[in-house]
C-alpha positions as CSV (number, residue, x, y, z in Angstrom):
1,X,-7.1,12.1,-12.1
2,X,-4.3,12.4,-9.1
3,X,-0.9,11.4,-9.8
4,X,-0.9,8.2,-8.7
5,X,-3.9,7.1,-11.0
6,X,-1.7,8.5,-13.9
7,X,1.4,6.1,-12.8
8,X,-0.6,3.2,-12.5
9,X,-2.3,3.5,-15.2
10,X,0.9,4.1,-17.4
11,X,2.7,1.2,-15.8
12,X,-0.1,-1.1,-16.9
13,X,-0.3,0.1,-20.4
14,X,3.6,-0.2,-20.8
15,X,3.2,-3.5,-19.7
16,X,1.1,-4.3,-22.9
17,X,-2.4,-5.5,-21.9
18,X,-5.7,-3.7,-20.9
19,X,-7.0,-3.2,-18.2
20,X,-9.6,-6.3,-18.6
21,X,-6.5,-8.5,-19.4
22,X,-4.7,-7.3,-16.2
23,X,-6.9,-8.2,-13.8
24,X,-8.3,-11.5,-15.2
25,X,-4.8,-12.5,-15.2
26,X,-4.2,-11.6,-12.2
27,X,-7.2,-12.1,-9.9
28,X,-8.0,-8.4,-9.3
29,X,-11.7,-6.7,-9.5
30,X,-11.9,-4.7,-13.1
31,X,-14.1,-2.3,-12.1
32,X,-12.2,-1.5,-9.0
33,X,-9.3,-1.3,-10.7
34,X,-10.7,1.2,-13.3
35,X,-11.8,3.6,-10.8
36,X,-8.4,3.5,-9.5
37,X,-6.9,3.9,-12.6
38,X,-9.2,6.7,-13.1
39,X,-9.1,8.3,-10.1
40,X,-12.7,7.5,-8.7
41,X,-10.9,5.6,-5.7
42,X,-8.4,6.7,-3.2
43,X,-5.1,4.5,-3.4
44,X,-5.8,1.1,-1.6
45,X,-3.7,-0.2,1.6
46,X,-0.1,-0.9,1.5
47,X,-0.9,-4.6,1.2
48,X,-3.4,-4.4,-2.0
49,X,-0.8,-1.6,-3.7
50,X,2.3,-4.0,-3.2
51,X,-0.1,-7.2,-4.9
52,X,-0.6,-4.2,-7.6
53,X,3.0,-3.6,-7.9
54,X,3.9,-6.9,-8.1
55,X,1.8,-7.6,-10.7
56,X,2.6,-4.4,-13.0
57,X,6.6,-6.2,-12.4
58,X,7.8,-3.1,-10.3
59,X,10.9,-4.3,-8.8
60,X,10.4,-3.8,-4.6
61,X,12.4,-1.3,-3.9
62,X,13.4,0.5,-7.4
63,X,12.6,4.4,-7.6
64,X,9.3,3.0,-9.6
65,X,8.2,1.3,-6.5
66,X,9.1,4.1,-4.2
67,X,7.4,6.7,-6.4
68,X,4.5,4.6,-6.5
69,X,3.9,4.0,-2.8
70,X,4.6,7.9,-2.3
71,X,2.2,8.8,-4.5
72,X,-0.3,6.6,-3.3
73,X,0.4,8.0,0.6
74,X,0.5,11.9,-0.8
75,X,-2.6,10.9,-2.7
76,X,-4.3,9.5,1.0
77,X,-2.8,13.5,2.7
78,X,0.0,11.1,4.1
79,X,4.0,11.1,4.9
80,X,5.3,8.1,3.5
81,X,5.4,5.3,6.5
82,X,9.2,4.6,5.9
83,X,9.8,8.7,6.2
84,X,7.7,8.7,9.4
85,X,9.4,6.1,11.0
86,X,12.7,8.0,10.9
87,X,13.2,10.0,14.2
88,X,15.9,12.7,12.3
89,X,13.4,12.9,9.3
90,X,10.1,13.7,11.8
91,X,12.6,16.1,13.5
92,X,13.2,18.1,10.6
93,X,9.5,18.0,8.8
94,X,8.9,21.2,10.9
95,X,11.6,23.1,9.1
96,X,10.3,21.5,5.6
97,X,6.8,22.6,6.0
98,X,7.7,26.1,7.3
99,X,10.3,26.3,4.3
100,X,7.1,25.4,1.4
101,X,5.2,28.0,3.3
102,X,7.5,30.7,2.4
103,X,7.8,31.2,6.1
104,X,11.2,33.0,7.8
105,X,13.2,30.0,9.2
106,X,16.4,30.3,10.3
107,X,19.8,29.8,8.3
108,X,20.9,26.8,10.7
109,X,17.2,25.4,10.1
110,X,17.8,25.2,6.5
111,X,21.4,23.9,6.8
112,X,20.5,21.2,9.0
113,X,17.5,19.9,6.8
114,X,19.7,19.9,3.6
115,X,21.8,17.8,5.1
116,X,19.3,15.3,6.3
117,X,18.4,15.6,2.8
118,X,21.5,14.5,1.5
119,X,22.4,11.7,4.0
120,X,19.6,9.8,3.1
């Protein structure tokens, strides 16, 4: 089970209602949602997850929403599509990647990505 099945699955279950409830309720497949819920299917297309957001009452735009979608694109092997489109962020990913690869980079490098870091 990948992160992402966990959240949704928790978001449902603190909504009160199973899984059978959910999606009779709210037009979506039961058995399709299970496997997501238990993993069995990779997370669906930015238009299905936000229906699925919705209807779990994640307010667009709260950390809940943006943890969701980021674990649903990390989940697909993707960079978040609002990260992508940032030309500073794409700049830096270099520096970010060498860094969790416990590879040398240099001490301007670092500085310069921590402060992307912090401006956004």
């Amino acid at each position: 089970m990948s992160k992402f099945s966990e959240m949704l699955k928790r978001l449902r279950i603190e909504k009160g209602v199973t899984l059978r409830e959910f999606c009779l309720t709210n037009g979506f497949d039961p058995g399709n949602y299970s496997r997501l819920e238990r993993g069995m299917y990779p997370p669906p297309n930015a238009d299905l997850l936000e229906k699925y957001a919705t209807a779990l009452a994640v307010e667009r735009g709260s950390d809940a929403w943006l943890e969701l979608f980021d674990l649903a694109a990390t989940c697909r092997g993707e960079i978040p599509s609002d990260l992508l489109a940032d030309a500073r962020v794409v700049e830096k990913l270099p520096v970010l990647f060498r860094t969790m690869r416990a590879k040398q980079v240099s001490p301007e490098q670092l500085d310069a990505l921590i402060d992307e870091i912090r401006r956004s």
